[in-house]
C-alpha positions as MATLAB code, in Angstrom:
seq = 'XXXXXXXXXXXXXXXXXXXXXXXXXXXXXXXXXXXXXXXXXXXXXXXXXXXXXXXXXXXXXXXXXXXXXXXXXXXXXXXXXXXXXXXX';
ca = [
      77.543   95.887  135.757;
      79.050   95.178  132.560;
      76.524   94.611  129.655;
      76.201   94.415  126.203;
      74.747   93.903  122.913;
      74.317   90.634  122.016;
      75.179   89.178  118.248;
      72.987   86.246  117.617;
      72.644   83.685  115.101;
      70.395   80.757  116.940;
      66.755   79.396  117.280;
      64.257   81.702  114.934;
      61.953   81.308  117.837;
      64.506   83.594  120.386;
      61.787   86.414  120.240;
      59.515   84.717  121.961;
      61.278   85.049  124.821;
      63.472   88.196  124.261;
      63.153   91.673  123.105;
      64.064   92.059  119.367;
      65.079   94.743  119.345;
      67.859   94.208  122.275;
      70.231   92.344  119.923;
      71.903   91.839  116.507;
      69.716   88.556  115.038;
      72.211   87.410  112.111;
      69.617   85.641  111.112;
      67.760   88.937  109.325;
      70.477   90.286  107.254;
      71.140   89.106  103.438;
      75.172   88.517  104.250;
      77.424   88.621  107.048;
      78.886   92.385  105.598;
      75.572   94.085  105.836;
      75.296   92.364  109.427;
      78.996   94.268  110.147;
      78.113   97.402  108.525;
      74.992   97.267  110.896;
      77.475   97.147  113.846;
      80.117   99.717  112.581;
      76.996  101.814  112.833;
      75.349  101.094  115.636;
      78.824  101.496  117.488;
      79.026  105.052  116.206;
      75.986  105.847  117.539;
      76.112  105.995  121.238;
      72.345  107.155  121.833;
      71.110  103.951  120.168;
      73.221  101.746  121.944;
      72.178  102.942  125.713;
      68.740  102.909  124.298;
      69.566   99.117  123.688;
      71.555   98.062  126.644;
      68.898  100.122  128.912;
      65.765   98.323  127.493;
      63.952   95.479  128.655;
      65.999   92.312  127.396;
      63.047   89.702  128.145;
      59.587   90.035  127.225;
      58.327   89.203  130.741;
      60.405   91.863  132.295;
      62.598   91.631  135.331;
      60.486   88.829  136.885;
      62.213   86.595  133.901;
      65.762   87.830  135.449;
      64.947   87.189  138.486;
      63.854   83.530  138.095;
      67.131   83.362  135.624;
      69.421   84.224  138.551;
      66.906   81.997  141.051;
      67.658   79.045  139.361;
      71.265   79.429  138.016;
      71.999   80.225  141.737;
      70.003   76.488  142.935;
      71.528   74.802  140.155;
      75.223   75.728  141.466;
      74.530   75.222  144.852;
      73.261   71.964  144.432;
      76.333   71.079  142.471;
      78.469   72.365  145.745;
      76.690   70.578  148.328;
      76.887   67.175  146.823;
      80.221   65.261  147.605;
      83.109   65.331  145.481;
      83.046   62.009  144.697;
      79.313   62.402  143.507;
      79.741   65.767  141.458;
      79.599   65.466  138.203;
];
């Protein structure tokens, strides 16, 4: 599985759902260069990133992925199982 670090600049209420510390909020940096300098250093750091990309991402644990992948999975089959003239 492919992951990696997200870079987010969204809703200011994203950690009450996720981890922090498991991506790059834009939102907390003074300018978009201290936000890139943050980056070039985190990317030359390889023990901090696999601390990142092995932690927790949600703050309910895998039982959040798990209902993430539930539903996503319902939602498309739902769309495949109507008729093509009813999809939408």
């Amino acid at each position: 599985m492919e992951r990696s670090i997200p870079i987010y600049w969204g809703d200011p209420r994203v950690s009450e759902e996720f981890i922090p510390q498991t991506f790059i909020d834009l939102r907390l940096y003074e300018n978009v260069l201290n936000a890139f300098a943050d980056i070039i250093r985190l990317d030359q750091n390889a023990e901090r990133m696999l601390e990142i990309l092995n932690a927790p991402v949600f703050k309910d644990g895998a039982n959040k992925i798990s209902e993430f992948k539930a539903g996503a999975q319902a939602s498309l089959q739902a769309i495949f199982d109507q008729p093509l003239y009813e999809a939408r």
